[in-house]
C-alpha atoms as one frame of an Amber mdcrd trajectory, in Angstrom:
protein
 -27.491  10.307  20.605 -30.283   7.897  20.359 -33.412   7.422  18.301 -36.048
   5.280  17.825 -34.728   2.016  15.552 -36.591   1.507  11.813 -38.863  -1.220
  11.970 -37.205  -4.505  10.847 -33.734  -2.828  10.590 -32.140  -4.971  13.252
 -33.390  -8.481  11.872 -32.327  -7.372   8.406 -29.078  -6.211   9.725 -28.801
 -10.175  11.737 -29.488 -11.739   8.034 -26.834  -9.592   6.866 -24.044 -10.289
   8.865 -25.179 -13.709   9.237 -24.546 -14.314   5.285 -21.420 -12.156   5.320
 -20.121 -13.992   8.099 -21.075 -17.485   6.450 -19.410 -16.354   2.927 -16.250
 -15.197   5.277 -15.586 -18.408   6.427 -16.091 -20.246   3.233 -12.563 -18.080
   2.504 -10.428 -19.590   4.994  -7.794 -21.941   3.903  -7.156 -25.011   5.614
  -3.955 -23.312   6.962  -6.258 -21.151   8.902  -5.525 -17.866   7.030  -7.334
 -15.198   4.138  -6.172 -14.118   1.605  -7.819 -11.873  -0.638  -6.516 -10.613
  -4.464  -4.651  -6.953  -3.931  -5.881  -5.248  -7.466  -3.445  -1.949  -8.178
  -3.238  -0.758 -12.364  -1.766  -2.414 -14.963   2.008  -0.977 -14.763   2.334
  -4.364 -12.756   1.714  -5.924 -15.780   3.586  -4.051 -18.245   6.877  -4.114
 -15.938   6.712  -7.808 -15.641   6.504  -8.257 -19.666   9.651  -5.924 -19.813
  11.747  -7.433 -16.571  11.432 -11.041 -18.791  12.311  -8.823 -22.161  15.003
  -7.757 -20.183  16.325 -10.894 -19.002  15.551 -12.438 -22.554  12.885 -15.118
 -20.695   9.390 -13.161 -21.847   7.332 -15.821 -23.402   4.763 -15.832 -25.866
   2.255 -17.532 -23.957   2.880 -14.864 -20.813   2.330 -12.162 -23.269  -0.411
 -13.120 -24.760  -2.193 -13.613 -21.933  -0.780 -10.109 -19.906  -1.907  -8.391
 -23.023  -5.392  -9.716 -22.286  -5.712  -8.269 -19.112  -4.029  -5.341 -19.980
  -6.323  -4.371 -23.107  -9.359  -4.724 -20.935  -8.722  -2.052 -18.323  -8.292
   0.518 -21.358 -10.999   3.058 -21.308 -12.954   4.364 -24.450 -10.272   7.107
 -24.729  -7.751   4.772 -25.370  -6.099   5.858 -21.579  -5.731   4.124 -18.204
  -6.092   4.896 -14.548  -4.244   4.224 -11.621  -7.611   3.060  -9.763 -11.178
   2.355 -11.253 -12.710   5.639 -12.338  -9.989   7.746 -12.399  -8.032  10.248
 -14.463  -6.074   8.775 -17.148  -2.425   8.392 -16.220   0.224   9.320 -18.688
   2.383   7.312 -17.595   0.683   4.332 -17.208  -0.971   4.913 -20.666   2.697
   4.657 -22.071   3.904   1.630 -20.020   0.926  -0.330 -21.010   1.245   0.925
 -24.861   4.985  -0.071 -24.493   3.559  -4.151 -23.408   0.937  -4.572 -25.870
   3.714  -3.753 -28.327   5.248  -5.969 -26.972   2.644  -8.415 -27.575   2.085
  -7.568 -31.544  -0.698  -4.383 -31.379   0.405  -2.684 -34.078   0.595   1.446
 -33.830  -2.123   1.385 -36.469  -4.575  -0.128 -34.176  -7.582   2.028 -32.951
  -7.371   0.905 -29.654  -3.143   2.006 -29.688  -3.903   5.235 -31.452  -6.007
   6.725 -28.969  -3.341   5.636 -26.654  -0.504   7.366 -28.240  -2.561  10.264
 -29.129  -3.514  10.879 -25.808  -0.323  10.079 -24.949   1.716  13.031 -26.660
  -1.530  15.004 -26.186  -0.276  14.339 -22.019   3.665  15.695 -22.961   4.390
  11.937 -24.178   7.886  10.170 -23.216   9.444  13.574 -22.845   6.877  14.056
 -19.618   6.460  11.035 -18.099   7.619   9.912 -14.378  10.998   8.762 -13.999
  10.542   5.404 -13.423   8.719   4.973 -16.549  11.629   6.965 -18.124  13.792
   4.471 -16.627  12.451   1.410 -17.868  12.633   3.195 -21.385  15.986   3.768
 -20.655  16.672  -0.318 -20.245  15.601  -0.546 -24.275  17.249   2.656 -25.716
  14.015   4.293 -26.365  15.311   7.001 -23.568  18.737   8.452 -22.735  20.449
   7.651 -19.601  22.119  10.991 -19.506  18.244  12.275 -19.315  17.543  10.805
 -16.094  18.452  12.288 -12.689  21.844  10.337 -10.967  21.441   8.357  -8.045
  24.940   6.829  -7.259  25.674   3.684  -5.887  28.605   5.387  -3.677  25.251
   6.467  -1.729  26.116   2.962  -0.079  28.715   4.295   1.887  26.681   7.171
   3.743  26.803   6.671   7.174  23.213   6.427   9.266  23.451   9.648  10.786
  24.146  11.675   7.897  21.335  12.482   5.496  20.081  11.171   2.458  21.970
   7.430   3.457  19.753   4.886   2.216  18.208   4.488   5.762  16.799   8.253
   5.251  14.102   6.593   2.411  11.267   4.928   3.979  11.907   0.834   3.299
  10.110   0.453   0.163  11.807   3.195  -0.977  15.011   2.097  -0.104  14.761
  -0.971  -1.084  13.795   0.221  -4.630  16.660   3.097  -4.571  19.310   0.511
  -4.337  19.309  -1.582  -7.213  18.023   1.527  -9.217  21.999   2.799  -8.325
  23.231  -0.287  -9.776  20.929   0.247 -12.971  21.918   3.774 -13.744  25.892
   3.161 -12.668  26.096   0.452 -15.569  23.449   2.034 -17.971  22.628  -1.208
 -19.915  20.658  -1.314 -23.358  18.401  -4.090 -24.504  16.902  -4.294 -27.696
  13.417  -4.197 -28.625  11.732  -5.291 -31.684  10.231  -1.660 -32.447  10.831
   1.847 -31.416   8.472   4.332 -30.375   8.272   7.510 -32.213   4.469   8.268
 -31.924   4.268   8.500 -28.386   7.522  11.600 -28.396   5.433  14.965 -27.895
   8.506  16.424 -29.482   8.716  19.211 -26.503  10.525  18.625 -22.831   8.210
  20.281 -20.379   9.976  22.445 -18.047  10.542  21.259 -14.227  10.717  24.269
 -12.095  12.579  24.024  -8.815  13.020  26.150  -6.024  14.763  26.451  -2.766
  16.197  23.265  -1.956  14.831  21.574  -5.706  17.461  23.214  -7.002  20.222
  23.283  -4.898  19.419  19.139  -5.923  19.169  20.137  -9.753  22.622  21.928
  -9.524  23.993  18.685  -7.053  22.438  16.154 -10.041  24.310  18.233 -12.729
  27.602  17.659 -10.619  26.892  13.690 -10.338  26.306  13.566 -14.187  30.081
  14.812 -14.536  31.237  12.813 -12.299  28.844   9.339 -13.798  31.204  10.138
 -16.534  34.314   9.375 -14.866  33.944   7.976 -11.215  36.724   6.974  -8.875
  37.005   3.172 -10.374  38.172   1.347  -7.206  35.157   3.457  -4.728  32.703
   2.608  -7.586  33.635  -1.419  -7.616  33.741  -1.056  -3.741  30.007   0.696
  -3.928  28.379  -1.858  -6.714  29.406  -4.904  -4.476  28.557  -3.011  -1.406
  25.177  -2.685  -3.247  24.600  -5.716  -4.047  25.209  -7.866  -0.605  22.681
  -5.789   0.506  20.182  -6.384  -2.179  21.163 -10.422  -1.283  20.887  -9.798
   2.306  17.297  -8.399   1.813  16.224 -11.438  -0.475  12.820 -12.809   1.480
  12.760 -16.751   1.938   9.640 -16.333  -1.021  12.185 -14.923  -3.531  11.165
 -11.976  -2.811  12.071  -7.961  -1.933  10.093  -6.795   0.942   7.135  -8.917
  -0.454   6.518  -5.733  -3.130   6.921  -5.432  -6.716   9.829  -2.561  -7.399
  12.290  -3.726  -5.770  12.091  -7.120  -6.699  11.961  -6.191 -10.414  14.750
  -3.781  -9.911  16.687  -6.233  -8.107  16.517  -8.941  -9.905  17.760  -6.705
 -12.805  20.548  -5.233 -10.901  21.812  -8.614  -9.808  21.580  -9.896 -13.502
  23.877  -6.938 -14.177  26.480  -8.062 -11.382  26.457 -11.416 -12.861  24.271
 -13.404 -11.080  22.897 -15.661 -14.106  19.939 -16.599 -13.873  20.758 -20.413
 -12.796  22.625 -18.617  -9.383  19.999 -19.606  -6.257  19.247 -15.689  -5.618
  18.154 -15.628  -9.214  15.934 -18.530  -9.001  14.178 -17.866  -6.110  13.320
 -14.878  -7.310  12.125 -15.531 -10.331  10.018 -18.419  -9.053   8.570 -16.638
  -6.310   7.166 -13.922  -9.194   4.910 -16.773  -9.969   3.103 -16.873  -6.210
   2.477 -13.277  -6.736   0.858 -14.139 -10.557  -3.063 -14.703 -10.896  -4.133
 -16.172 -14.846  -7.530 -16.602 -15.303 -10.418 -15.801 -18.046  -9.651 -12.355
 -17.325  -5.820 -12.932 -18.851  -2.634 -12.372 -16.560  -1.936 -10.125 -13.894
   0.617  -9.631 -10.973  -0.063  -7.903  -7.978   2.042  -5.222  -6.397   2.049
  -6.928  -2.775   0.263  -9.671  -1.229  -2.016  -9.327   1.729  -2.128 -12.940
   4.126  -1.447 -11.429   7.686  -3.726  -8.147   7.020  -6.713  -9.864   5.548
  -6.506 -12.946   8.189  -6.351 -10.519  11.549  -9.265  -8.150   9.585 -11.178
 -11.041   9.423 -10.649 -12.402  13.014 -11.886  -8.867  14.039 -15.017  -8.605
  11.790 -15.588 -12.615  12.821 -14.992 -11.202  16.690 -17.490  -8.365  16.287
 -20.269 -10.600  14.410 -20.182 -12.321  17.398 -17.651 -15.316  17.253 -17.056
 -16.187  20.889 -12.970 -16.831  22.225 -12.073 -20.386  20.793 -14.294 -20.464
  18.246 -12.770 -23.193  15.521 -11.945 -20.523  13.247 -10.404 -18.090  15.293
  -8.084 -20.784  16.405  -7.298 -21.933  13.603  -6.539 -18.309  12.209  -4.434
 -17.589  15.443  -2.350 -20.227  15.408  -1.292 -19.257  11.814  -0.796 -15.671
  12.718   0.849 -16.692  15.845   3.443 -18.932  13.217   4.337 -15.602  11.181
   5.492 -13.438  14.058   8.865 -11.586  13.231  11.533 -12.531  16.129  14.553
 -11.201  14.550  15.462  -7.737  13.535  15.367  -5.704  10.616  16.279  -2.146
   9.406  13.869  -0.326  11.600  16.346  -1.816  14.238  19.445   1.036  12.814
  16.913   3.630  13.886  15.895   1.397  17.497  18.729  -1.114  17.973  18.250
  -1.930  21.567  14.708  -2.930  21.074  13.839  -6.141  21.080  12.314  -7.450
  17.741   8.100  -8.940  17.707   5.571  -8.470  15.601   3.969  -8.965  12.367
   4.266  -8.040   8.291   2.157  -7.621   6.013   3.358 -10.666   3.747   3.920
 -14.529   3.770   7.500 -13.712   3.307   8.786 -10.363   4.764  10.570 -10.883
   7.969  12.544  -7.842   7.831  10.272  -5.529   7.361   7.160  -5.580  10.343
   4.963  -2.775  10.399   3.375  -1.223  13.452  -0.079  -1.511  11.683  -0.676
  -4.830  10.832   0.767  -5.626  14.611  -2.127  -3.647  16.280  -4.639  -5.280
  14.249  -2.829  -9.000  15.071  -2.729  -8.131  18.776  -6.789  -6.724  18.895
  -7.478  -9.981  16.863  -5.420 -12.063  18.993  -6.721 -11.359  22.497 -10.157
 -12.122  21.335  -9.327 -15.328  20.275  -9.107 -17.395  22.916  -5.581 -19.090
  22.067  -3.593 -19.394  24.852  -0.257 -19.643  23.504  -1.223 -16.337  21.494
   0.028 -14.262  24.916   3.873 -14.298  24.676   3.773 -13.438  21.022   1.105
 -10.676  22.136   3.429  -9.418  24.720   6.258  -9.097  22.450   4.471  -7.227
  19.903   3.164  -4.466  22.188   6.855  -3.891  23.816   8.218  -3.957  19.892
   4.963  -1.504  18.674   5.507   0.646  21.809   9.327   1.097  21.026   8.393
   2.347  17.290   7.147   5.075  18.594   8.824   8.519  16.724  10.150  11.415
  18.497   6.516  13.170  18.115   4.780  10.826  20.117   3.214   9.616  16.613
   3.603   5.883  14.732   4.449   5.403  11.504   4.072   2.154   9.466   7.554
   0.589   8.977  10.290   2.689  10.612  10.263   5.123  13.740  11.597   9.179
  12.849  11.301   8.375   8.925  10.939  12.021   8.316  13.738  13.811   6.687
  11.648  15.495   3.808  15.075  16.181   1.972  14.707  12.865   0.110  11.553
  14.179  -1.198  13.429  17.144  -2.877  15.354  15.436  -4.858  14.771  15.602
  -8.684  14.499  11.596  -9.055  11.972  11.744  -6.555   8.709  12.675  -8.554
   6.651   9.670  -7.991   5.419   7.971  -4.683   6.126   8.734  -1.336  10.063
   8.149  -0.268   9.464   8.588   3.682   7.257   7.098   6.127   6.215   9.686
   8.474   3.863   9.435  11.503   0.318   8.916   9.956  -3.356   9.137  11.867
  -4.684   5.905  10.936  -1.609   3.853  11.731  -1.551   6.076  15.145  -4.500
   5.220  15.927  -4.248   1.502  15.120  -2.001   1.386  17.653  -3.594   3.853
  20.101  -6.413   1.291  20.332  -4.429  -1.604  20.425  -2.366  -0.417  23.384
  -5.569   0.748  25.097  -7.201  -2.315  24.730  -3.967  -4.022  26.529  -4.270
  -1.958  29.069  -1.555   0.386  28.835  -3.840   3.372  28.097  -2.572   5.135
  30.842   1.319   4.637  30.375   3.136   7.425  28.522   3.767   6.255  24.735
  -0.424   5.764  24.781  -1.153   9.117  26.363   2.072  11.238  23.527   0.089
   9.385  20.773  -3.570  10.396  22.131  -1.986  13.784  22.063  -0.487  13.393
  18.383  -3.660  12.500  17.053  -5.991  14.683  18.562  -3.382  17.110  17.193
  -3.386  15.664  14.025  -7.280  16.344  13.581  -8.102  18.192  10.733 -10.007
  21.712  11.046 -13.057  20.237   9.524 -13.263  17.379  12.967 -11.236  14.807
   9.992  -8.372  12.757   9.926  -6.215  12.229   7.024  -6.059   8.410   5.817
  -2.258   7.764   4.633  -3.721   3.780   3.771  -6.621   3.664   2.877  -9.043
   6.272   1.153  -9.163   8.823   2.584 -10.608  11.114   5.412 -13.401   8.648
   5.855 -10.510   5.879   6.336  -8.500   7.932   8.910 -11.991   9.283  11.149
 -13.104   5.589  10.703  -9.643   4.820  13.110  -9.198   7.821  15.119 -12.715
   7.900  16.798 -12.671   4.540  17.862  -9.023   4.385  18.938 -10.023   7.941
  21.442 -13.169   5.978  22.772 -10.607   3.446  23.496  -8.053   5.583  25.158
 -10.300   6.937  27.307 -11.628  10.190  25.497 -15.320  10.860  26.585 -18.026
  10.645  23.299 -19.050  14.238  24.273 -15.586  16.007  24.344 -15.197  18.470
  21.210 -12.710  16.544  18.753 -15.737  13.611  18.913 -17.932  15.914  17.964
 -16.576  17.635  15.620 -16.060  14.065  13.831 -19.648  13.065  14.058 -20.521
  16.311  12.552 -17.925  15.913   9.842 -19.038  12.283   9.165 -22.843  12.959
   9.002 -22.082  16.414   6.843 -20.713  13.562   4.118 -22.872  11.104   4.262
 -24.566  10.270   0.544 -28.135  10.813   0.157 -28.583   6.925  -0.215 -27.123
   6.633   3.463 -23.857   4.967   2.337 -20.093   6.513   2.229 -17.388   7.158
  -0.450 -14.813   9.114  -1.076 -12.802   9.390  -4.271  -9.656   9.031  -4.207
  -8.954  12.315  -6.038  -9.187  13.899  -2.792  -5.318  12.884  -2.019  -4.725
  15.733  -5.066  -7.892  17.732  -4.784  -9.852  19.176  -1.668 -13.023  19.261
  -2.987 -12.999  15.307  -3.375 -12.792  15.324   0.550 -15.895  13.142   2.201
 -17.163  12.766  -1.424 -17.735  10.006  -4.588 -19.772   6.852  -4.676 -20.888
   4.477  -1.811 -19.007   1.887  -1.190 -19.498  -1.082   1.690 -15.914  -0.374
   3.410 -16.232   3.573   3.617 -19.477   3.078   4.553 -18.281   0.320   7.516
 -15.407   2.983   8.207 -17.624   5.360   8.933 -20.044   3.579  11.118 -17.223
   2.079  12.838 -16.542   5.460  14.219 -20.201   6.707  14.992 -20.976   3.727
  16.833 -17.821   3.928  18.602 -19.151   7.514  19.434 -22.210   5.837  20.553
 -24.175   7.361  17.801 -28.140   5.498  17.424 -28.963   7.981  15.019 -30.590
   8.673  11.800 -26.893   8.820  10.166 -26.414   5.330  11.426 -29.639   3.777
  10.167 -29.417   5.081   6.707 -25.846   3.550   6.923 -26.878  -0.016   8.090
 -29.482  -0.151   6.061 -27.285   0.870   2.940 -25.075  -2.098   3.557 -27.908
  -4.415   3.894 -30.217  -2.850   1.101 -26.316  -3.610  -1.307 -25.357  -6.792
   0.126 -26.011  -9.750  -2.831 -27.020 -13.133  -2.057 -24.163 -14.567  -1.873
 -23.410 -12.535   1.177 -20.386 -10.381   0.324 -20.863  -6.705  -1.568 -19.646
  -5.549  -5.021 -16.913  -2.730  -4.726 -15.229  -2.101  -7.915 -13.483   1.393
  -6.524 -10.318   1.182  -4.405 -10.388   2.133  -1.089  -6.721   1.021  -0.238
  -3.502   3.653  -0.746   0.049   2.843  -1.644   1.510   6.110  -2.558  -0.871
   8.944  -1.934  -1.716  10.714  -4.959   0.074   8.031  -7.276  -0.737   4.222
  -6.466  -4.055   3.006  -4.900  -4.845  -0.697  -4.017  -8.500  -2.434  -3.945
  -8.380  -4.857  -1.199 -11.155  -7.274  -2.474 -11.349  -8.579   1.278 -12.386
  -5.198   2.362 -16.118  -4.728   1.018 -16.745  -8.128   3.069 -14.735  -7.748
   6.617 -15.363  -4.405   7.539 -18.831  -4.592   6.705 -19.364  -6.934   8.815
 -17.726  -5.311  11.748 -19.701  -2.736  11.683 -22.984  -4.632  11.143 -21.791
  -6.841  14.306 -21.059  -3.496  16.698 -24.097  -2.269  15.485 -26.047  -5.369
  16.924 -23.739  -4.985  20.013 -22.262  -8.617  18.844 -18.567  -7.301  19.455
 -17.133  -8.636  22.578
């Protein structure tokens, strides 16, 4: 579709991406990468504060300063979100009551009674998640025997059969483990208060059916037997448990370059013995620090850290603005990413062992755990940057990505046939997503990435391009499992089926335009809230923001849209952009665990704006 361009619109859209492109640069490190903060909720926080109660190393000057940041992302209401804008969270509410007791608030407070009334008001302790419950467990303000029985025996579960450890997607795994160490030995550390006001005084009931409680009546055996295990299997499945946790230590210190099970971990270990002067210990406490940001704001830790994502984002958005192959920049950024490719395996390898490993993670530090998104965007950022030596890691990575390919044609992030929705069932599972299914976005990632190697023709491209065009929603959508939400996934798929060869006129194209324009905001940008992971009538809907609105242009002009819809878009992002170049964007946009734990990306609102003001000036190459 075409139409006639708004006067000025392309020279304000130049300016734009111009200063964007400018303030992108002045990011780089001298290393050649970017690295953005990952912003999640303050559970980070609180956690951290108890992991150092727990290991008796919590300091008043880390306190202070966590309870800083914590006390200013409380809402009038006393509550807190999981993301900017949203619904209080119960159980984040109590964790971050729990820390700024911690840090001398006094129950009495204003600011901690709204907490703890809305608290009860929300079924209090008796109703929160279980790993809240958990960590309440650690300091005796909850009962182990209240808490559903993972056992560490689950070590000894062959591959094939389910529910072994290599059933749970990895960050779930990873996390599942030491929690089996945690609630084999039970421990009890003291705190310097208890917490009556936040008991609701009630147990809500769980209902279960079909399969939830064949589990419930299964987790009722286990607590019998918790009571009296078979000693010499339960010595045999605590150090099984825990030369895997060791094996999985990162070079950084850390657990799979994520937050759970490196608290959990370190924890478990501490329980084995490991004092905190053994080298495991050490590194990982140290590498906690890397992953710490203390500024005016107070102290915070983030979940995860970003380097390889935001560094190939922003060789693409630099690529599409126009950057030519070898630009100084781009090399600089390739030869980094080139540095971090995975060579060895991991264990997505138990599910593929014959294929050979390549690659990228997420991380600095996560070499046994690559993901099949972040290597499409490396290898489209890559092959557009002029670096010669960049081909044999290139060539790896698409044999590796190909190989991850599941069963159903489709591509999930970590692991390949992560699917057995059994793990999901089971009563300790009522918080985050366990598996790691195929997913649209990450499909098409790598749908586009293969395409633009040249293998659109060969057979793992052409199962995938039949996945997804499966996998498109009745309403012409796609479901975004990373980022937020239906915008996020139609912002990949479209321009992944242009890639692969699907013609702009065929009917699933369509039907995406459609969906895209119907949702467009009357001030021409984007948003969606990410309340549509739990409600359907969030879906296409909330506030502009610069990367839904890029998402969503990404995909029109893919569709080679020159209409109306894309104007009003273009113009949005330049009309918001502030002088400094980049764009404010306090909501997330980025997904953990959908429905539970939601990231903002602060690279985001600056790289894939200027993507799509670079393919809209035909700049991309």
């Amino acid at each position: 579709m075409t139409t006639t361009e708004a006067p000025g619109l392309t020279e304000a859209a130049a300016a734009a991406v111009e200063a964007a492109r400018d303030h992108l640069l002045g990011l780089q490190s001298a290393e050649g990468w970017w690295k953005a903060e990952l912003e999640t909720n303050v559970t980070m926080d609180a956690e951290d504060l108890l992991l150092r109660q727990f290991l008796g190393i919590r300091t008043d000057a880390e306190t202070a300063a966590a309870a800083r940041w914590i006390r200013s992302q409380q809402r009038a209401d006393g509550t807190w979100a999981n993301f900017y804008g949203g619904p209080p969270d119960p159980s984040t509410t109590i964790e971050a009551y729990v820390a700024l007791r911690l840090a001398g608030d006094a129950p009495g407070d204003e600011h901690m009674r709204r907490a703890a009334a809305y608290a009860r008001e929300a079924g209090g302790i008796e109703g929160s998640r279980v790993f809240t419950r958990i960590w309440l467990a650690l300091f005796g303000q909850w009962s182990w025997d209240d808490l559903p029985v993972m056992p560490p025996e689950l070590m000894f579960l062959p591959s094939r059969v389910p529910l072994n450890v290599y059933s749970w997607a990895c960050w779930a795994r990873q996390t599942i483990v030491p929690l089996t160490v945690l609630g084999s030995l039970r421990p009890v550390r003291s705190l310097p208060f208890d917490l009556p006001e936040l008991r609701a005084g009630r147990r809500p009931a769980r209902k279960a059916t079909g399969w939830g409680r064949a589990f419930n009546a299964l987790d009722r055996f286990l607590h019998v037997y918790e009571k009296r295990p078979v000693a010499p299997l339960r010595k045999a499945a605590l150090r099984r448990a825990a030369e895997w946790i060791v094996a999985r230590q990162e070079a950084d210190g850390c657990w799979g370059g994520i937050q759970p099970p490196w608290v959990y971990s370190l924890m478990a270990l501490s329980l084995l013995g490991y004092d905190l002067d053994h080298p495991v210990m050490k590194r990982g406490l140290a590498g906690l620090d890397r992953f710490t940001i203390e500024d005016g704001k107070g102290r915070r830790l983030e979940a995860c850290q970003s380097p390889v994502w935001d560094t190939v984002l922003a060789m693409n958005a630099l690529s599409d603005a126009g950057a030519p192959a070898g630009d100084p920049a781009l090399l600089r950024a390739a030869r980094w990413v080139v540095g971090e490719e995975i060579r060895g395996p991991g264990d997505w390898s138990v599910r593929r062992p014959d294929l050979p490993p390549g690659g990228w993670a997420f991380e600095f530090d996560n070499d046994l755990y690559p993901d099949t998104d972040d290597t499409a965007e490396a290898i489209l950022a890559l092959r557009r940057s002029g670096l010669p030596e960049a081909r044999g890691p290139i060539d790896r990575a698409v044999r590796w990505m190909a190989g991850m390919a599941s069963r159903d044609g489709g591509f999930a992030a970590f692991d390949a046939d992560n699917t057995q929705e059994l793990c999901t069932k089971l009563p300790f599972c009522d918080f985050g997503a366990v598996i790691d299914p195929p997913s649209a976005d990450v499909t098409a990632h790598v749908v586009e990435a293969l395409a633009k190697e040249g293998h659109a023709e060969s057979p793992v491209t052409k199962r995938a391009v039949v996945w997804l065009l499966k996998a498109q929603e009745a309403d012409g959508s796609w479901f975004g499992r990373w980022g937020a939400n239906h915008v996020y996934g139609t912002g990949g798929a479209v321009p992944a089926l242009i890639a692969a060869g699907v013609r702009p006129d065929k009917p699933p194209i369509r039907r995406a335009v459609a969906w895209l324009e119907h949702h467009q905001n009357p001030d021409g940008g984007w948003g969606e809230d990410l309340r549509s992971y739990d409600d359907p009538a969030w879906i296409g809907r909330g506030t502009s923001t610069p990367s839904q609105t890029a998402w969503a242009l990404l995909a029109l002009l893919a569709a080679g849209e020159r209409s109306p819809a894309v104007e009003a878009g273009v113009r949005w992002l330049v009309d918001h952009q502030r002088p400094d170049g980049t764009w404010d964007e306090d909501q997330f946009t980025g997904t953990g665990f959908p429905g539970d734990f939601y990231i903002n990306y602060h690279l985001y609102r600056l790289v894939f704006p200027i993507s799509a003001l670079g393919r809209y000036l035909g700049r991309d190459r």
